[in-house]
C-alpha positions in Angstrom: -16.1 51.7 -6.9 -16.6 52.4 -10.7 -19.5 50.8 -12.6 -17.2 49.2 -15.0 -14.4 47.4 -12.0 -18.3 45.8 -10.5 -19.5 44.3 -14.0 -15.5 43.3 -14.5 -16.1 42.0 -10.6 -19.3 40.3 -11.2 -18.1 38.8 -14.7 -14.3 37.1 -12.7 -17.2 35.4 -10.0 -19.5 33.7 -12.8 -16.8 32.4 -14.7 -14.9 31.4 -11.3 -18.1 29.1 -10.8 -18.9 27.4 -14.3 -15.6 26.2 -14.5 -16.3 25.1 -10.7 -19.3 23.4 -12.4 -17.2 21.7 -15.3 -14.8 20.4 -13.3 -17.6 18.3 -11.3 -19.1 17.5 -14.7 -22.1 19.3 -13.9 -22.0 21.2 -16.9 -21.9 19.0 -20.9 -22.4 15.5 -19.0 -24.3 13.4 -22.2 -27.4 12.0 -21.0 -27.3 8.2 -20.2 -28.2 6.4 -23.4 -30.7 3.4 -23.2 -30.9 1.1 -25.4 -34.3 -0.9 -27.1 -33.9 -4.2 -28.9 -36.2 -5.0 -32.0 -38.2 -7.8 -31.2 -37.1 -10.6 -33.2 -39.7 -12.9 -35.7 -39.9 -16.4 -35.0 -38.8 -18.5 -38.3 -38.6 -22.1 -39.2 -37.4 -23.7 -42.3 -39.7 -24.6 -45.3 -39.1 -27.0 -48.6 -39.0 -25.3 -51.8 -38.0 -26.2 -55.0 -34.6 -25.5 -55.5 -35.2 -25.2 -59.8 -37.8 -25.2 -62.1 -40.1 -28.3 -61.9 -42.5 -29.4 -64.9 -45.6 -32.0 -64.1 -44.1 -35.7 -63.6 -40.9 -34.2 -63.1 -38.7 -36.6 -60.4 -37.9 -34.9 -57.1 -34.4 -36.2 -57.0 -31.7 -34.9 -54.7 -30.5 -31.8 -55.5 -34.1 -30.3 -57.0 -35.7 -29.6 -53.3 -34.1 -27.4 -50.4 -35.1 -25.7 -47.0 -35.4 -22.2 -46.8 -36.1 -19.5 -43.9 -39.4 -18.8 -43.2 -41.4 -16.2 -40.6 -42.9 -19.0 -38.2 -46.3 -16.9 -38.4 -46.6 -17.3 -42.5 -45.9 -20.8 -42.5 -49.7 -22.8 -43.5 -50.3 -25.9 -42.8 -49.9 -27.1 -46.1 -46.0 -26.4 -46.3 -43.7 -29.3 -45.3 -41.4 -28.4 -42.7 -38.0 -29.3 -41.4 -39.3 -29.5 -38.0 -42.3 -32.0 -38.7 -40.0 -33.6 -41.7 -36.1 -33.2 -41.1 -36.0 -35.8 -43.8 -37.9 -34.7 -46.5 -35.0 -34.5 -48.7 -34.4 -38.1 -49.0 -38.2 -38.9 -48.0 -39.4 -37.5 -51.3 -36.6 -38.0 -53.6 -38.9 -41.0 -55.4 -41.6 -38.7 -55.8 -42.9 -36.8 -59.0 -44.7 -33.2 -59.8 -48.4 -33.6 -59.8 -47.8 -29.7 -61.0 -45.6 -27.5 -61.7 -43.3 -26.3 -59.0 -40.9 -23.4 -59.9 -37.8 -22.5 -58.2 -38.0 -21.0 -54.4 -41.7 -22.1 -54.4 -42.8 -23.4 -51.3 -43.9 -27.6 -52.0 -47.1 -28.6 -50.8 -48.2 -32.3 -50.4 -51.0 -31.4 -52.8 -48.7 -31.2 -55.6 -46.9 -34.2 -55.0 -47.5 -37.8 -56.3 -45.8 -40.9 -53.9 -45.0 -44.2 -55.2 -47.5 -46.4 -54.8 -50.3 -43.6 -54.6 -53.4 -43.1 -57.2 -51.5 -41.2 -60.2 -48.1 -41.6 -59.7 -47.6 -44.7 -62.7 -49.4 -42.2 -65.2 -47.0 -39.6 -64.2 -43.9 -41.7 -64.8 -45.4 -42.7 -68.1 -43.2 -41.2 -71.1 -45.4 -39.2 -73.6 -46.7 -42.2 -76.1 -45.7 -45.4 -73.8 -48.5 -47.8 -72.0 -47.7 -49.5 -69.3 -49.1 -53.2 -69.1 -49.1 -55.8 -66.6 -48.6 -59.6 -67.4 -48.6 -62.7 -65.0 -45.7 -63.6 -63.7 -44.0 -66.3 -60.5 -40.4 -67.1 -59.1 -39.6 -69.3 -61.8 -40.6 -66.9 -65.0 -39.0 -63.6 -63.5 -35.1 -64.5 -62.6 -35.8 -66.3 -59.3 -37.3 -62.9 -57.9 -33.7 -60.8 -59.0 -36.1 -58.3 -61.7 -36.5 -54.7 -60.1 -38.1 -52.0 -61.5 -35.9 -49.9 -63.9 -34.5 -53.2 -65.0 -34.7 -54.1 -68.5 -36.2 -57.0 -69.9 -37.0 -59.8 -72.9 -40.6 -60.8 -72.6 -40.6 -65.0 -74.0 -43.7 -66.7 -75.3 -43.5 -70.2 -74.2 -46.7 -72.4 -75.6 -47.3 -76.2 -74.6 -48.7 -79.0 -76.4 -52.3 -78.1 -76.9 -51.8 -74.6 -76.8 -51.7 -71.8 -79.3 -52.7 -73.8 -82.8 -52.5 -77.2 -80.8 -48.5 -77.5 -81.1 -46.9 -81.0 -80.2 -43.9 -79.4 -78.9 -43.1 -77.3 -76.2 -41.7 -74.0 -78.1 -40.5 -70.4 -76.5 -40.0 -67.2 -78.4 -39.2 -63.8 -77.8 -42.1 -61.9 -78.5 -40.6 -58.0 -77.6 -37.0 -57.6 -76.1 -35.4 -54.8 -73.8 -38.2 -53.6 -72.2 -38.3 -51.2 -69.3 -40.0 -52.9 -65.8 -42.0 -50.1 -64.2 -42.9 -52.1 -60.9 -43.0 -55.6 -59.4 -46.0 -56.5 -57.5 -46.8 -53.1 -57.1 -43.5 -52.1 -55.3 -41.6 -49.5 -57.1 -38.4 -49.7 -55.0 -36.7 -51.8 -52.0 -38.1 -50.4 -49.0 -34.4 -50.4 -47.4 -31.3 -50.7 -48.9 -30.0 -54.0 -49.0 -34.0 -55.5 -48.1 -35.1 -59.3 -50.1 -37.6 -58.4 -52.7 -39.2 -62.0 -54.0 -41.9 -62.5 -56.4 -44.7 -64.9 -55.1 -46.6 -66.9 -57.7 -49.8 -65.1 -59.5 -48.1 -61.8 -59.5 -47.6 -59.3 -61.9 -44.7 -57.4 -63.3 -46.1 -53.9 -65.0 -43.7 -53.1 -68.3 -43.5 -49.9 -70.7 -44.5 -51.0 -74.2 -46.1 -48.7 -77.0 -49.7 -49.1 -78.1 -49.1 -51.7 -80.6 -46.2 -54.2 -78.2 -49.4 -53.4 -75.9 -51.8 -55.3 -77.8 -49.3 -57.9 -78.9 -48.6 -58.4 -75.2 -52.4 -59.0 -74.8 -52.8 -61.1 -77.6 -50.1 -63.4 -76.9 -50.8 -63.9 -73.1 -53.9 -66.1 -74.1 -51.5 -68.0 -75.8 -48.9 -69.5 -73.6 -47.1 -68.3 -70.2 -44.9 -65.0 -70.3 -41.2 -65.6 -68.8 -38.8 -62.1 -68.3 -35.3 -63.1 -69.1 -33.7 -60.3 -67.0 -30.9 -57.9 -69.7 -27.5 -57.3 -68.5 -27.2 -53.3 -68.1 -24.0 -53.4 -70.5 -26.3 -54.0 -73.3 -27.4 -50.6 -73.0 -24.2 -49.1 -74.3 -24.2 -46.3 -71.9 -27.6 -44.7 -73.3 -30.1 -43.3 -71.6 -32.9 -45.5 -70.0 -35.6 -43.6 -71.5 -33.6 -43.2 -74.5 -33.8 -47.1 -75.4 -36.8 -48.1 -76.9 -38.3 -52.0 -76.2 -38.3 -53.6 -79.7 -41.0 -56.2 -81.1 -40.3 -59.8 -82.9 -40.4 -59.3 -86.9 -43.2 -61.8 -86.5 -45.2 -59.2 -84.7 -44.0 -56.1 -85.9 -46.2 -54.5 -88.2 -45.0 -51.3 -89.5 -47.8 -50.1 -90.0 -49.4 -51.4 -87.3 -51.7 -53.8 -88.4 -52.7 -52.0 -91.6 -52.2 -52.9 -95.1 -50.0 -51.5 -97.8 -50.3 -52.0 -101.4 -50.3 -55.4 -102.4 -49.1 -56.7 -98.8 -50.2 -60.5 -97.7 -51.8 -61.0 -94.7 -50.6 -64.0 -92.7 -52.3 -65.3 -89.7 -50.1 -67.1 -87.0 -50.9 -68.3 -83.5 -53.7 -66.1 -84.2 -51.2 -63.1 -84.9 -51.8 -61.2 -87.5 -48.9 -59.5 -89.6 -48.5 -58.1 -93.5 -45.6 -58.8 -95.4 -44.7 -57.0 -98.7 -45.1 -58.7 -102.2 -42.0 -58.1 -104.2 
């Protein structure tokens, strides 16, 4: 047998056995493929600000919101959903102590609450006091003045008081005045709970500097009443855009100092200017 009819022999046998080997799958079988899941990071849900926040600002619905957070980055500062699913609502009377900007996390340390150290200077309009006069039942509505209500402040003197009067005699000293709190409480604790006013309480109101002092002044005087102000006097403005407004007996324009040839008049132990013409 020739050389060539062997290697032609030799060539018919080894492809007569890979095919064997194909056909059992031997031969381009894929390896088996396994597969390895990522481990996954534990998260939790934080409170953030949901827009820019500027010191005092109110943390009213809509300005706070959760967001994801790895479980292992979360400090103990941060307020979570799971240790405060209602945070939302919780903090909604709050105010900035700082400045908060948007998708930064909240901490409690720049939060004022009501009724905490800071928080009545923080609701405070740039150039407004806020005062506190004596006040029961009877001389605030029966107990109906909340805070954000607005208010006239009356001057009522007996006989014997303020410049020994014989008559019993009210006035309005300042009218539509913003109440900032009642006996301390800035809000119903519940919707829908009694709020009454005990005797020997106080009411605490938003005046200027100078209604500040005429408040003061006029306290020594007589008993303060608040005559509560329907909110359709406001004409649809703004709270903080209505300003409280002081008698003309007590309004100084300038505040208490004299112009030109102005006369000084003395009343009730009041003291106001008016101009010579």
């Amino acid at each position: 047998m020739s050389k060539m009819r062997i290697l032609m022999f030799a060539m018919a046998i080894g492809s007569a056995i890979v095919a064997g080997l194909l056909a059992k799958g031997v031969i381009g079988k894929k390896p088996e493929q396994v597969v390895v899941e990522a481990p996954v990071a534990k998260t939790t849900e934080v409170l953030v600000a949901a827009k820019d926040l500027l010191m005092g600002d109110k943390l009213a619905l809509g300005t706070l919101s959760w967001k994801t957070w790895p479980q292992e980055n979360v400090q103990q500062s941060m307020i979570t959903k799971d240790a405060q699913p209602n945070a939302l609502q919780d903090y909604a009377e709050a105010r900035a102590r700082l400045a908060i900007y948007q998708g930064e996390t909240v901490l409690e340390k720049k939060i004022l609450m009501p009724g905490k150290g800071g928080f009545m200077s923080s609701i405070l309009p740039k150039g407004m006091r806020a005062i506190s006069v004596a006040i029961s039942a009877r001389s605030s509505a029966g107990g109906f003045i909340l805070p954000d209500d607005r208010v006239d402040v009356i001057l009522t003197r007996k006989p014997g008081q303020g410049g020994n009067t014989q008559t019993v005699k009210s006035e309005t000293v300042v009218s539509n005045v913003r109440v900032l709190a009642v006996n301390q409480v800035f809000r119903q604790a519940n919707a829908g709970d009694s709020v009454t006013v005990e005797k020997g309480e106080t009411a605490t109101l938003e005046l200027d500097p100078h209604q500040s002092e005429v408040i003061a002044m006029v306290e020594s005087s007589g008993e303060l009443s608040l005559a509560l102000r329907s909110i359709a006097e406001n004409d649809g403005k703004k709270i903080d855009d209505i300003m409280p407004q002081l008698a003309e007996k007590y309004n100084a324009a300038t505040n208490g100092k004299r112009v030109n040839n102005d006369t000084l008049y003395v009343r009730y132990g009041v003291e106001s200017y008016a101009s010579v013409k």
